[in-house]
C-alpha positions as CSV (number, residue, x, y, z in Angstrom):
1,X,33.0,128.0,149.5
2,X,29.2,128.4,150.0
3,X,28.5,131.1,147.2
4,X,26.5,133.4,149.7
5,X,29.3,134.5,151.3
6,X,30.1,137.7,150.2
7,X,31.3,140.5,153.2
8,X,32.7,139.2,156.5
9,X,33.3,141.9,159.4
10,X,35.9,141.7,162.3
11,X,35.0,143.4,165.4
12,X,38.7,143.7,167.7
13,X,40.7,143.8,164.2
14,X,43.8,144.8,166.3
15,X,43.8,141.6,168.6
16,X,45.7,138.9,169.2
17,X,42.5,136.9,167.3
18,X,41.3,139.7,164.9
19,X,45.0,140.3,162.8
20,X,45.2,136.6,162.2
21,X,41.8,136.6,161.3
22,X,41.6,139.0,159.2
23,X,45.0,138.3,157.6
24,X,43.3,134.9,156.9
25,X,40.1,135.8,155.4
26,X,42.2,138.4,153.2
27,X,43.5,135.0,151.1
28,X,40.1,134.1,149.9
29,X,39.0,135.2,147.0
30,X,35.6,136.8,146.4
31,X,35.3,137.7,149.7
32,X,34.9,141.3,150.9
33,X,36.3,141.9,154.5
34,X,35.9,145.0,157.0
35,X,37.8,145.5,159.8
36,X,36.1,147.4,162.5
37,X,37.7,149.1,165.5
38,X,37.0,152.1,168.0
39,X,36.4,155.1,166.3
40,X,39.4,156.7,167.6
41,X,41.4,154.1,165.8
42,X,43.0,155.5,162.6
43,X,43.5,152.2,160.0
44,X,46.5,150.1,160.8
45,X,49.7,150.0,158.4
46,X,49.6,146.1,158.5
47,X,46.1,145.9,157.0
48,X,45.6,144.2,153.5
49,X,45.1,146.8,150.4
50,X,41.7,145.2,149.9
51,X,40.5,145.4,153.1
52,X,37.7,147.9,154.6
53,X,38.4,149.5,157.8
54,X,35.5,151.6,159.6
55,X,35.6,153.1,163.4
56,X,32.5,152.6,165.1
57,X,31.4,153.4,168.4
58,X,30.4,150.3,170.0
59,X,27.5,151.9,172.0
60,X,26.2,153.2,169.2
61,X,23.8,150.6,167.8
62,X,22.0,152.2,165.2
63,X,25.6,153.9,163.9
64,X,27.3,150.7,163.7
65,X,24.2,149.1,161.6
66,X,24.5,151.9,159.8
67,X,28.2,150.4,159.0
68,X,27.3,147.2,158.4
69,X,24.3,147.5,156.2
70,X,26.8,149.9,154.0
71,X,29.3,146.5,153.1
72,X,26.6,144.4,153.1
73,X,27.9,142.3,155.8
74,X,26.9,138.8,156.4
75,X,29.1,137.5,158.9
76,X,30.6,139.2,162.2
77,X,33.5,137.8,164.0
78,X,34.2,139.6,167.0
79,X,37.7,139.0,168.8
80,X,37.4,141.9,170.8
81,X,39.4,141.3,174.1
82,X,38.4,140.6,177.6
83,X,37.8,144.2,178.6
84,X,35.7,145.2,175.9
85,X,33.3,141.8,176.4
86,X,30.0,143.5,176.7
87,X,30.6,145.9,174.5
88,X,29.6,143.1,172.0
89,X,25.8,143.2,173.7
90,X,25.2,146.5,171.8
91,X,27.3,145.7,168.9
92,X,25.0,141.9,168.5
93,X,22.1,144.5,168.5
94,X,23.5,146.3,165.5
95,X,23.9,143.2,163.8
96,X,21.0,141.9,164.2
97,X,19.3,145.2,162.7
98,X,21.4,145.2,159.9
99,X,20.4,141.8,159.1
100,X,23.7,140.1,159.4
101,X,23.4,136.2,159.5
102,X,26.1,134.8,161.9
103,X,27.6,136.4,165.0
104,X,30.6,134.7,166.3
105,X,31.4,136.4,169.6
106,X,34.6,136.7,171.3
107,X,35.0,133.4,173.5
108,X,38.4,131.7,172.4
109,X,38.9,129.7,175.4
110,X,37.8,128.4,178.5
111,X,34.2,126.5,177.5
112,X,31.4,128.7,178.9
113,X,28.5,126.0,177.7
114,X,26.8,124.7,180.9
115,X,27.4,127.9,183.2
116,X,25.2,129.9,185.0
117,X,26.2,133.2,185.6
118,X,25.9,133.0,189.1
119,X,28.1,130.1,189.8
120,X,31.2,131.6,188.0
121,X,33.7,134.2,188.5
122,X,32.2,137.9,188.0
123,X,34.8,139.5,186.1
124,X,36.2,135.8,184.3
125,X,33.2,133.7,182.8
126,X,30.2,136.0,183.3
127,X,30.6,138.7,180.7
128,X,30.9,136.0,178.2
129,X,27.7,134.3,179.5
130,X,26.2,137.6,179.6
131,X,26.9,138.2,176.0
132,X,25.6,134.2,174.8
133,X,22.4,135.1,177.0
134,X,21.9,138.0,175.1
135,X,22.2,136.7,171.6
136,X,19.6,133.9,172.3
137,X,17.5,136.1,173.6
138,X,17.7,138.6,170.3
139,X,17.7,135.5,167.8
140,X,20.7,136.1,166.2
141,X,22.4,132.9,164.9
142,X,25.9,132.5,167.0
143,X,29.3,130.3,167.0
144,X,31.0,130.0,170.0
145,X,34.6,128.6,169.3
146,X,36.8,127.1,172.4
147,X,40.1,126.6,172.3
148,X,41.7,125.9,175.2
149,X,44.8,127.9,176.4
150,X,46.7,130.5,173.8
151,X,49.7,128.7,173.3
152,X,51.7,132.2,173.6
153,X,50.0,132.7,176.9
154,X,51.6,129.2,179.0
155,X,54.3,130.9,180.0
156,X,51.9,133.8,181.9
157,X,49.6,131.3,182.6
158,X,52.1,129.3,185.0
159,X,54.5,132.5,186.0
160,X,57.2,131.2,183.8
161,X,57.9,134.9,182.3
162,X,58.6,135.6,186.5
163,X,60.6,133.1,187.7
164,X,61.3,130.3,185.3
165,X,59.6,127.9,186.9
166,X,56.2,126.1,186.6
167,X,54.2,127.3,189.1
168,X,51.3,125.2,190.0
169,X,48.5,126.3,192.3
170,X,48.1,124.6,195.3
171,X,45.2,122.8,195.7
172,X,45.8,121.1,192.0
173,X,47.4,117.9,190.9
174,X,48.2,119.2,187.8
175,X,47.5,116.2,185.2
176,X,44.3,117.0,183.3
177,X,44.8,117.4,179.8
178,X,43.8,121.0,178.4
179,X,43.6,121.9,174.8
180,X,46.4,124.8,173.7
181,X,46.0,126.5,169.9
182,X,48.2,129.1,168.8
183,X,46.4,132.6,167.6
184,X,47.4,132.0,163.9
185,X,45.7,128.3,164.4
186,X,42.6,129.9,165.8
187,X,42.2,132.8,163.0
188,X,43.2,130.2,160.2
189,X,40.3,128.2,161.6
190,X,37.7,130.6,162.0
191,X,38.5,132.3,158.6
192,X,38.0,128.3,156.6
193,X,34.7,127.5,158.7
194,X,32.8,130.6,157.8
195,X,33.9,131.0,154.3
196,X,33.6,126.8,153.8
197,X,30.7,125.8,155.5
198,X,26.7,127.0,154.7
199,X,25.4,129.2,157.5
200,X,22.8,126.6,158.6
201,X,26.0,124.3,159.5
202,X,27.3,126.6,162.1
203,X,24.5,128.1,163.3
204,X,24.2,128.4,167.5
205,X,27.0,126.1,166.9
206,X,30.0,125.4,169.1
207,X,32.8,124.0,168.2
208,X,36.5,123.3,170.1
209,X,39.7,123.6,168.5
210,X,43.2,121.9,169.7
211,X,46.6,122.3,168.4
212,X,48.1,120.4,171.2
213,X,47.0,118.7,174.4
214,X,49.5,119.7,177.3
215,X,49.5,119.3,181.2
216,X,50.8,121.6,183.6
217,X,53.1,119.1,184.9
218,X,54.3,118.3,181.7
219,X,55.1,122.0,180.8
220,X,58.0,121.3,182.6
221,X,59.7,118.7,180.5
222,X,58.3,121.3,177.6
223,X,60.2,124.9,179.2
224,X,63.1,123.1,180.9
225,X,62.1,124.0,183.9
226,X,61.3,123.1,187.5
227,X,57.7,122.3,188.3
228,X,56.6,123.8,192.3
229,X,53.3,124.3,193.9
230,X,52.5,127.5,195.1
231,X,49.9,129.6,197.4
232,X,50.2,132.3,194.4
233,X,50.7,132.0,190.8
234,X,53.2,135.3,190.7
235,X,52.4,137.8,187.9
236,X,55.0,140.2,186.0
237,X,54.1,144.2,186.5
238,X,50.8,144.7,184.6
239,X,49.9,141.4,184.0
240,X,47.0,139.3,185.1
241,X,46.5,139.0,188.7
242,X,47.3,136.0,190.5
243,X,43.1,135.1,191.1
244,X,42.9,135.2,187.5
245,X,45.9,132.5,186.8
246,X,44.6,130.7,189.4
247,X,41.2,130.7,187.8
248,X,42.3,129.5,184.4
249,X,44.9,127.0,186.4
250,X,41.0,125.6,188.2
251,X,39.3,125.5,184.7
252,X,41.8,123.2,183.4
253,X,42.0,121.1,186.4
254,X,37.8,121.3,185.8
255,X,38.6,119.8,182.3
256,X,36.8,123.0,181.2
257,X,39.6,123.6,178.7
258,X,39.6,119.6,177.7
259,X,38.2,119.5,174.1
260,X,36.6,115.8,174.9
261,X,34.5,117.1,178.6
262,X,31.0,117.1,177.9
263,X,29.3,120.3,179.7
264,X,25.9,120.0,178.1
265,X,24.0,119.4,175.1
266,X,24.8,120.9,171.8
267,X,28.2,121.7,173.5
268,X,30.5,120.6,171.0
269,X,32.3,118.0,173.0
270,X,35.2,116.2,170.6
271,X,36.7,118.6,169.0
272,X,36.1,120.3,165.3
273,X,40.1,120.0,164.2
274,X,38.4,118.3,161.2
275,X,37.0,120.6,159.9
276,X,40.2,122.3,158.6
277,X,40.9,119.1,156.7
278,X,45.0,118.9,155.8
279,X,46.1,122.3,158.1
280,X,48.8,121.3,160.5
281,X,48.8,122.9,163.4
282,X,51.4,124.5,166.0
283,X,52.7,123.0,169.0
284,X,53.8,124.5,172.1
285,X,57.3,123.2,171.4
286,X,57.4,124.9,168.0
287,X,56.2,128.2,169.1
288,X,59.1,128.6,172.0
289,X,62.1,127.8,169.1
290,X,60.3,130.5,167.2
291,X,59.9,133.2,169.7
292,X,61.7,132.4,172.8
C-alpha cells in the first residue's frame, strides 16, 4: 500500500457504488475512511464502527472543505448517482481547496473519453462531460473508471423485469461485445487501486473494468428467454424511460461500453482487470442464481 495514504472520502456513500466501496476500503488497515452524504442524511445502521460519516451540503464549497480538511482527506471517490452529477462540480471545488490529491468522479459506465458535449445526449453523457471539463479546468488530479453495464441492471437494461423477454431496439444488430461488472466488482476495484497504487499512477487516469463480456443477443441463451426487436424498449412504473434504454442499447452497439474500443488518447483502451491481480470476478450467470 503506498504509505501516504492515510483518509479516503466517499461522496454517494448510500449507492449502489458507494456501500461496496466503502465496505471495501473498511478491510484495509491503516486507512481512515469518511463517508459523506446530504446533510439531511442521519448515519446508516450498515456503516462500519470505524468509519466517519459527515452530511454536507453539496453547494456549499467552503463547508464541505471545511469537512474534508477536518479528516485530512487525500482521496475522494464520488459515486454519487446520475441525478446528483453536477453536484460534484461544487463538491471538485471543495476538494481542491482542501488540498485533496485524487478526485475520482462518478462515471462507472458508458466511456465518456472522446465526447463533446454537444454531440451527446443532454440529460445522459453531458453532465458527466460537464463534470471531467471542470476538473481539468481546476487542476485537480482525476480517475475516470468505466465499466461497462452493472450486471444487476441487464435485466432493466433489455425490459426483462417487464416482459421476460430480450428486447432489442430496432435499428441494432445486437452482437457487439459490451463489458458488464457487478457493483461489489467495481467497489472491490476502486477500494485496491487507490489504497495500492502511488497517486502519480492514477493520476487523470482512466481505466476500464470487465467482469464479463456479454451481447444482447446472447442474454438470451443467459435469461432463458426469447430475444425480439422492438420500436420501444418497455420500462416497469418508475424506471428509466425507454430513450434512455435505448441510449445505453446505442452505446453498446457504438462499442462505447467495449473495454478494447479506442475513443482517444490517454483513454484507457484494454482494460485494467489486472490491476486487481488474483480477484475473481462475477458473472452475469452467477449473479441471477444468487438473486433471481
Amino acid at each position: 500500500m503506498p504509505p501516504e495514504i492515510k483518509s479516503i472520502a466517499v461522496a454517494g456513500a448510500q449507492g449502489s457504488v458507494g456501500k461496496p466501496t466503502i465496505l471495501a476500503l473498511a478491510s484495509v488497515p491503516r486507512v481512515s475512511v469518511l463517508a459523506l452524504t446530504r446533510k439531511t442524511a442521519s448515519r446508516s445502521d450498515w456503516l462500519p464502527q470505524g468509519v466517519a460519516h459527515a452530511g454536507i451540503d453539496f453547494d456549499d464549497v467552503d463547508g464541505t472543505a471545511d469537512v474534508l480538511r477536518e479528516h485530512k482527506v487525500e482521496v475522494l471517490i464520488s459515486a454519487v448517482s446520475h441525478g446528483a452529477v453536477l453536484a460534484q462540480i461544487p463538491l471538485a471545488d471543495a476538494a481542491k481547496a482542501a488540498g485533496v490529491g485524487l478526485f475520482v468522479p462518478s462515471e462507472f459506465g458508458t466511456i465518456t473519453m472522446g465526447w463533446r458535449e454537444e454531440d451527446t445526449i443532454p440529460s445522459f453523457l453531458a453532465p458527466k462531460i460537464k463534470v471531467a471539463d471542470h476538473l481539468d479546468s481546476i487542476g485537480l488530479p482525476s480517475l475516470r473508471i468505466f465499466v461497462g453495464m452493472f450486471i444487476e441492471a441487464i435485466t432493466t437494461l433489455v425490459g426483462y423485469d417487464v416482459n421476460k423477454k430480450v428486447n432489442i431496439f430496432k435499428p441494432l444488430q445486437g452482437d457487439t461485445p459490451f463489458s458488464a461488472t457487478s457493483a461489489p466488482d467495481i467497489g472491490g476495484f476502486i477500494a485496491h487501486v487507490v489504497t495500492h497504487y502511488p497517486l502519480s499512477e492514477l493520476a487523470n487516469k482512466a481505466l476500464r473494468i470487465e467482469g464479463e463480456r456479454l451481447t444482447l443477443n446472447g442474454l438470451g441463451a443467459i435469461l432463458k428467454a426469447p430475444v425480439e426487436k422492438v420500436e420501444e424498449v418497455p420500462s416497469l412504473p418508475g424506471g428509466p424511460p425507454p430513450f434512455i434504454m435505448s441510449g445505453l442499447q446505442t452505446s453498446i452497439e457504438k462499442g462505447l461500453m467495449n473495454q478494447d474500443t479506442k475513443v482517444g488518447e490517454n483513454d484507457g483502451a484494454g482494460g485494467a482487470d489486472h490491476m486487481w491481480p488474483g480477484h475473481r470476478w462475477t458473472t452475469m450467470k452467477e449473479y441471477l442464481q444468487c438473486n433471481m
